[in-house]
C-alpha positions in Angstrom: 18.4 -9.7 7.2 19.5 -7.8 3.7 19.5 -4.8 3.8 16.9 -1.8 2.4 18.6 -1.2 -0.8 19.1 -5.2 -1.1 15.7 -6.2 -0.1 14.1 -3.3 -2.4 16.3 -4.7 -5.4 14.8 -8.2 -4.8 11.2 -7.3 -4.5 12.2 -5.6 -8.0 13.4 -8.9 -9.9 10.4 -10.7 -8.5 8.1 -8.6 -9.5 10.0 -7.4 -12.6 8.9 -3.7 -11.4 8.8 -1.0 -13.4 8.1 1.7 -10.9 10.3 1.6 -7.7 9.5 0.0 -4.5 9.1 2.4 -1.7 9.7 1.3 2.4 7.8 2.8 5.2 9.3 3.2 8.4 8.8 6.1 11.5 10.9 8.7 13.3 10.6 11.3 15.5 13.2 13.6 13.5 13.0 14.6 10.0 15.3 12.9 8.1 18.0 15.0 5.9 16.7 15.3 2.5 12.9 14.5 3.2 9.9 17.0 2.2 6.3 17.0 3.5 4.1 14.9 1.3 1.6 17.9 0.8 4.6 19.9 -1.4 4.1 16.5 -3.6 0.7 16.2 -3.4 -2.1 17.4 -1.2 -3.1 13.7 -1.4 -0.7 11.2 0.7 -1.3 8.2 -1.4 -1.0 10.5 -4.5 2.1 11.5 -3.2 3.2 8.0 -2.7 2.9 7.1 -6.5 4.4 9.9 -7.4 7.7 8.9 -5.7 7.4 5.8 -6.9 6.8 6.9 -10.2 9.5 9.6 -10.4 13.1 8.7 -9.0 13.6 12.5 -8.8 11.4 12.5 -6.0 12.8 12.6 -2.5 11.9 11.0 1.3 8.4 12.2 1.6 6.9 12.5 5.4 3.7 12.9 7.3 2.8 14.6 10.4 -0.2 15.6 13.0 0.4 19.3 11.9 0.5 19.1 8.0 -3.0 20.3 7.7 -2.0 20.9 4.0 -2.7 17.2 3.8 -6.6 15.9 2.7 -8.3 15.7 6.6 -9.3 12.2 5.2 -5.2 10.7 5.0 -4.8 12.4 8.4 -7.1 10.1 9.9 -6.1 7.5 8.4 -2.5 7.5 8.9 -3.7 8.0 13.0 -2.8 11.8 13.1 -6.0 13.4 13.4 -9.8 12.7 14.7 -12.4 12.3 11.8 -14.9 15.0 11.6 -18.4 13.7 12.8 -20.2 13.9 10.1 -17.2 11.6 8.1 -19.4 9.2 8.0 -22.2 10.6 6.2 -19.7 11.9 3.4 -18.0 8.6 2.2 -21.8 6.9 2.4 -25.1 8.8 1.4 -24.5 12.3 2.5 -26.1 14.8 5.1 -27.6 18.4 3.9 -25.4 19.9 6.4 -22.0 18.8 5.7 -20.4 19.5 2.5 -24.0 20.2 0.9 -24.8 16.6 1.0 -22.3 15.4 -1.1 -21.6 11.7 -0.9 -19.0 9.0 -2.3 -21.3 6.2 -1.5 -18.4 4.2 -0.7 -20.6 2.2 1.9 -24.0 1.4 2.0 -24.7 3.4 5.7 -23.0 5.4 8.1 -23.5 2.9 10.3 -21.5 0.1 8.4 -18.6 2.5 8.0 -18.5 3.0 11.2 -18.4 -0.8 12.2 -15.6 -0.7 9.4 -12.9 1.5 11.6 -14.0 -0.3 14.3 -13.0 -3.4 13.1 -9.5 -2.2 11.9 -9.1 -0.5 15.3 -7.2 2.7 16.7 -4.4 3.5 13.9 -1.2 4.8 16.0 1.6 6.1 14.3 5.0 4.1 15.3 6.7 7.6 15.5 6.5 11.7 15.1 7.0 11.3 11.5 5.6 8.5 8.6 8.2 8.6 6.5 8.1 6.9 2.6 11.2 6.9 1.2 13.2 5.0 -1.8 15.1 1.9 -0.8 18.7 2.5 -0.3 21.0 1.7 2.5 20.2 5.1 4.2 17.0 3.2 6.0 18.4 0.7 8.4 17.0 -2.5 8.2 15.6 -2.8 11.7 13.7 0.8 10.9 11.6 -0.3 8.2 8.3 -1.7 8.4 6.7 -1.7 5.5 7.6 -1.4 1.6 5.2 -0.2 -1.3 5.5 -2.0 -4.6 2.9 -0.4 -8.1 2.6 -3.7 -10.1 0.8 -5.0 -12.8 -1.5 -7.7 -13.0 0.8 -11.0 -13.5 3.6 -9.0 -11.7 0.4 -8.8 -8.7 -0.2 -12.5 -8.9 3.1 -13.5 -9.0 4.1 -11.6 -6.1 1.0 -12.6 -4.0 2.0 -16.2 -5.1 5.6 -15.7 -3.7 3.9 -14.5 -0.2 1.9 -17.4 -0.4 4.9 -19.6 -1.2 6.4 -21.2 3.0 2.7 -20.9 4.3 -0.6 -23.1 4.3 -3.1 -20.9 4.8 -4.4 -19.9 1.8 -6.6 -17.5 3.0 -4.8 -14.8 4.8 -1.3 -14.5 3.6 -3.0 -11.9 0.8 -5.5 -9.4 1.9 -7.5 -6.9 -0.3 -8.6 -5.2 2.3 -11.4 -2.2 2.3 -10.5 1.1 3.6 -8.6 4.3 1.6 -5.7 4.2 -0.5 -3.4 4.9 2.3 -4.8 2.4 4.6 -3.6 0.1 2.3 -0.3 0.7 1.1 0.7 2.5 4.6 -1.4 1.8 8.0 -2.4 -1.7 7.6 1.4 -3.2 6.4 3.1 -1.0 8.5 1.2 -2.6 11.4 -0.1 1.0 12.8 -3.9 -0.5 12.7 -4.5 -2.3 15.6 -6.4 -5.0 14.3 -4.4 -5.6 10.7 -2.3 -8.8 10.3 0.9 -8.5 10.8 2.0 -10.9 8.3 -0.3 -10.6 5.9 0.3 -8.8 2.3 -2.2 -6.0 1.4 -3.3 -5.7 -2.0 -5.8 -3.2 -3.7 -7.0 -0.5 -3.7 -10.6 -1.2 -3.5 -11.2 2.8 -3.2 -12.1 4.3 -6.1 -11.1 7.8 -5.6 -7.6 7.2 -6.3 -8.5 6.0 -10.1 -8.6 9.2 -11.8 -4.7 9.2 -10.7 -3.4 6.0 -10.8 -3.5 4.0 -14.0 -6.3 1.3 -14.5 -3.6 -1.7 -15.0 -1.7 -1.0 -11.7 -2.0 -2.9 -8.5 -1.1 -1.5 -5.1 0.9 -4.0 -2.4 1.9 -2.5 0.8 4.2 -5.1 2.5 5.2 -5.9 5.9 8.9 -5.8 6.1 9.2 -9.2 7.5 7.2 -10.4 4.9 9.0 -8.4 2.4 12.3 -10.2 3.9 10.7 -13.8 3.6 9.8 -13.2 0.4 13.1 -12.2 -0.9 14.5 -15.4 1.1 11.8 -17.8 -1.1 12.6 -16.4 -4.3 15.2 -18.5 -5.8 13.3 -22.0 -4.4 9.8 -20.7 -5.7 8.0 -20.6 -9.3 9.6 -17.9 -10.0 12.9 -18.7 -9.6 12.6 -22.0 -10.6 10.5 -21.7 -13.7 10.3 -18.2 -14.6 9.2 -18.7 -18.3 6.1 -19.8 -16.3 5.5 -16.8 -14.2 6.9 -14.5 -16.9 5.7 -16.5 -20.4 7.7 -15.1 -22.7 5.1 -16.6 -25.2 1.7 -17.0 -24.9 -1.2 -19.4 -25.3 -3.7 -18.1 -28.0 -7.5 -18.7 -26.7 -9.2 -19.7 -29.6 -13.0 -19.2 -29.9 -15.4 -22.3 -29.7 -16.2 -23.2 -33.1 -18.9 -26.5 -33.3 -17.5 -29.4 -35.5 
C-alpha cells in the first residue's frame, strides 16, 4: 500500500494534474491544522476546489453542527435531515417554501425522491469529514477516498486507467446524479449505502456548481482502493506504456470534407 503523499503523487503523473488531488478520510477528533469548510466557503464542494486550487489552503472538515454550511451539503454528506419541502425546491417549486423557487433539477418531486432512495441512507464514517491535501500526515489505512479536478483527456485517461485490470465496461466509471458533494465525497468515500465501492465517480451532472468551477474541469472522487490499483496499473497501462498516445504531444488536423 503506498502511502497518501505517494499515492497522491501518482494519481498526479497519470493524470498530469494541475490542481492537487485531495483524500477523504473521517475522524472523531479535529485534526491539528484543519478549519471548518464554511470559513472557506459556505459551500462544501466549493470549499473543496478551493483547496484543491490553492496549496495555501489547509485540512478542511465537516460536521452535524456547522450550520454555517448550505442545509443542502449537510444532507448530503449524512449530517442533517432534508427539510420536507426539499423536494419541491430542486424540482418545480411549492408557493410556500422559498416563494416557489425551483432548480428544476428533476422532473418531479416524486422522482427525486426515488433518487435518494436509491443511493440510500448516507452515514458519515466518523464525527468529522475531513478533505485534506495528500501528504504522509493521513495514514494510509485512514483514507477513503481522494478528489482529483481534471481536464477532459486528463478525465478519459484516468477513467481508462480505472478501467485498465477489469472487464466490465460498464461500471468501473460512474457519472452519477446527485450534488456536487455526492460526487466527489459520499458516493467514493463509500458513506451512501447503495454506491459501488469500487467504482470511480465522475461528473458533476449538477449544474449549480458551474458558475464556480471552470467549464473545462471534470470532477473524480475516487475510492482509495481504487486509487491504489490504479497507481499499481500505471506503468503496465497506455499510459505508461505509450504516453505520446494518451498525452499526443502532436495532433491530428481534422480537415473538412471537400467533394473531389
Amino acid at each position: 500500500m503506498l502511502s497518501v503523499e505517494e499515492l497522491g503523487k501518482k494519481l498526479i503523473e497519470a493524470g498530469r494534474l494541475k490542481l492537487r488531488p485531495l483524500c477523504v478520510y473521517a475522524t472523531d477528533e479535529v485534526p491539528e491544522g484543519a478549519v471548518p469548510s464554511y470559513t472557506v466557503d459556505r459551500c462544501v464542494a466549493k470549499a473543496v476546489y478551493t483547496s484543491a486550487l490553492f496549496k495555501e489552503t489547509p485540512a478542511i472538515y465537516v460536521e452535524a453542527r456547522h450550520e454555517q454550511c448550505c442545509p443542502g451539503g449537510l444532507v448530503w454528506m449524512g449530517l442533517a435531515e432534508p427539510h420536507p419541502k426539499l423536494k419541491y425546491f430542486v424540482t418545480v417549486g411549492t408557493p410556500d417554501f422559498h416563494g416557489g423557487a425551483a432548480e428544476h433539477l428533476k422532473a418531479t418531486p416524486e422522482l427525486f425522491d426515488e433518487q435518494k432512495e436509491r443511493a440510500g441512507k448516507i452515514t458519515p464514517h466518523g464525527k468529522y469529514t475531513v478533505i485534506a491535501p495528500c501528504t504522509d500526515e493521513v495514514a494510509p489505512e485512514t483514507a477513503r477516498a481522494f478528489i482529483l479536478f481534471a481536464g477532459a483527456e486528463q478525465t478519459r485517461n484516468l477513467c481508462g486507467l480505472a478501467q485498465f485490470n477489469i472487464s466490465d465496461p460498464f461500471f468501473r466509471t460512474i457519472v452519477p446524479g446527485g450534488p456536487i458533494c455526492t460526487t466527489m465525497i459520499a458516493f467514493p468515500a463509500g458513506m451512501a449505502e447503495n454506491a459501488p465501492e469500487d467504482s470511480a465517480y465522475v461528473g458533476p451532472v449538477d449544474p449549480t456548481g458551474n458558475p464556480w468551477l471552470p467549464p473545462e474541469l471534470m470532477i473524480m472522487g475516487i475510492p482509495a482502493g481504487l486509487a491504489q490499483q490504479m497507481a499499481a496499473n500505471l506503468e503496465e497501462s497506455f499510459i505508461g506504456k505509450r504516453s505520446r498516445i494518451a498525452y499526443p504531444e502532436k495532433r491530428i488536423v481534422i480537415k473538412p470534407y471537400t467533394k473531389e
